[in-house]
N, C-alpha and C positions, 0 to 999 in steps of 0.2 A: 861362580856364574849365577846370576838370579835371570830365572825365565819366566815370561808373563804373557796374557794377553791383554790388548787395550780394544775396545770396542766405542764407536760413536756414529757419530757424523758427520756432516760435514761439507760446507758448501764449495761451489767454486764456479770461477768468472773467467770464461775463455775469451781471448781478442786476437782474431785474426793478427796480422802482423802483415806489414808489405811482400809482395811476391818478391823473389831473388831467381834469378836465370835457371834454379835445379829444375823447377814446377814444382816444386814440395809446398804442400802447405804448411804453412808457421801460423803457433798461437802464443803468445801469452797466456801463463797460468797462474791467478791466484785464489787458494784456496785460505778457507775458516775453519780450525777442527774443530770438535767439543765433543766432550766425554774423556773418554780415560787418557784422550792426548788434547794436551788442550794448545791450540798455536795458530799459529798461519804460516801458510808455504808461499812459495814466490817462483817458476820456473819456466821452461822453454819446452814446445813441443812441435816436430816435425811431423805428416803425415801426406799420406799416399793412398787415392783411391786407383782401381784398375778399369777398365771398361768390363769387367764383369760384376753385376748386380750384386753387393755383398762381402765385396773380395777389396779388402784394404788393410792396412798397416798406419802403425804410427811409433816414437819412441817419443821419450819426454825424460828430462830431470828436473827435478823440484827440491829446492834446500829449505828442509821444514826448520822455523824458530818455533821454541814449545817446551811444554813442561808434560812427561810420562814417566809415568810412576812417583811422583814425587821428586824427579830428577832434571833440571832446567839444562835445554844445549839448543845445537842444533843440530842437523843430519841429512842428507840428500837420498832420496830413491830415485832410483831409476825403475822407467815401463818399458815395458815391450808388448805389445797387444797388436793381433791380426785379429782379422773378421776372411773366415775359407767360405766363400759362396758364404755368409750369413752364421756360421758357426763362431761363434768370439774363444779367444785365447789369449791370457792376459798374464804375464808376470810381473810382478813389482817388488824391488828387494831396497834393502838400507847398502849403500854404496858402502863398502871394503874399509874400514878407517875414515868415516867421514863424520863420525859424533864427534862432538866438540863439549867443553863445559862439562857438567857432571854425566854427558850421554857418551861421552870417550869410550870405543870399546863397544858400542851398540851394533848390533848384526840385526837381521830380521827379515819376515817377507809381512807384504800390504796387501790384503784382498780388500777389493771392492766391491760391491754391490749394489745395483741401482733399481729399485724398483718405483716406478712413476716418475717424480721429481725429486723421492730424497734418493739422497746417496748416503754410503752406510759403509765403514770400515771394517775389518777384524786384521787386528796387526797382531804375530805372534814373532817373541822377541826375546833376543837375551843381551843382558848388561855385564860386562866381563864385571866382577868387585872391585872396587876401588882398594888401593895398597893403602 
């Protein structure tokens, strides 16, 4: 098993999407990475605010194409992020068997962080070895 961290950046372009009868809101997401993963993501996200100031939900999956660690595939995360009264809570993991290409076997979680306008990654990660 080889375990790493990749750190960067990395941009990303949300667009609304048509309403559908739920009331959810729908975005389109596509993101730029650079630094230790280097690709672009392409995915879907639902969310939910409440009538309390503060208080919403969202999920999303994104199927990252890219190269970490010197290893080309791709791989899907999944979010889960609330905001309790203004508190945020956020998890973000590599979907269960979803690497592809030399990323086959990739587990991990995704933190994010956003201070101003960048956003900023830390992915801690393990690559099962190749047979």
């Amino acid at each position: 098993m080889m375990n790493g961290r990749a750190t960067g950046t990395f941009e990303v372009k949300l667009d609304p999407q048509a309403p559908d009868v739920s009331g959810l809101g729908r975005l389109s997401i596509d993101k730029t990475f650079s630094g230790d993963l280097d690709g672009t993501s392409k995915g879907q996200m639902l969310a939910a605010s409440t009538e309390t100031p503060g208080s919403a939900g969202y999920v999303a999956l994104e199927r990252v194409t890219g190269t970490l660690a010197g290893r080309s595939g791709t791989f899907i995360l999944q979010h889960t992020g609330t905001m309790n009264r203004g508190t945020p809570s956020l998890s973000v993991t590599v979907v269960p068997d979803s690497g592809t290409g030399q990323l086959i076997g990739l587990a991990g979680t995704f933190a994010i962080d956003i201070a101003g306008k960048e956003h900023r990654y830390a992915f801690d990660y393990q690559i099962a070895d190749s047979d």
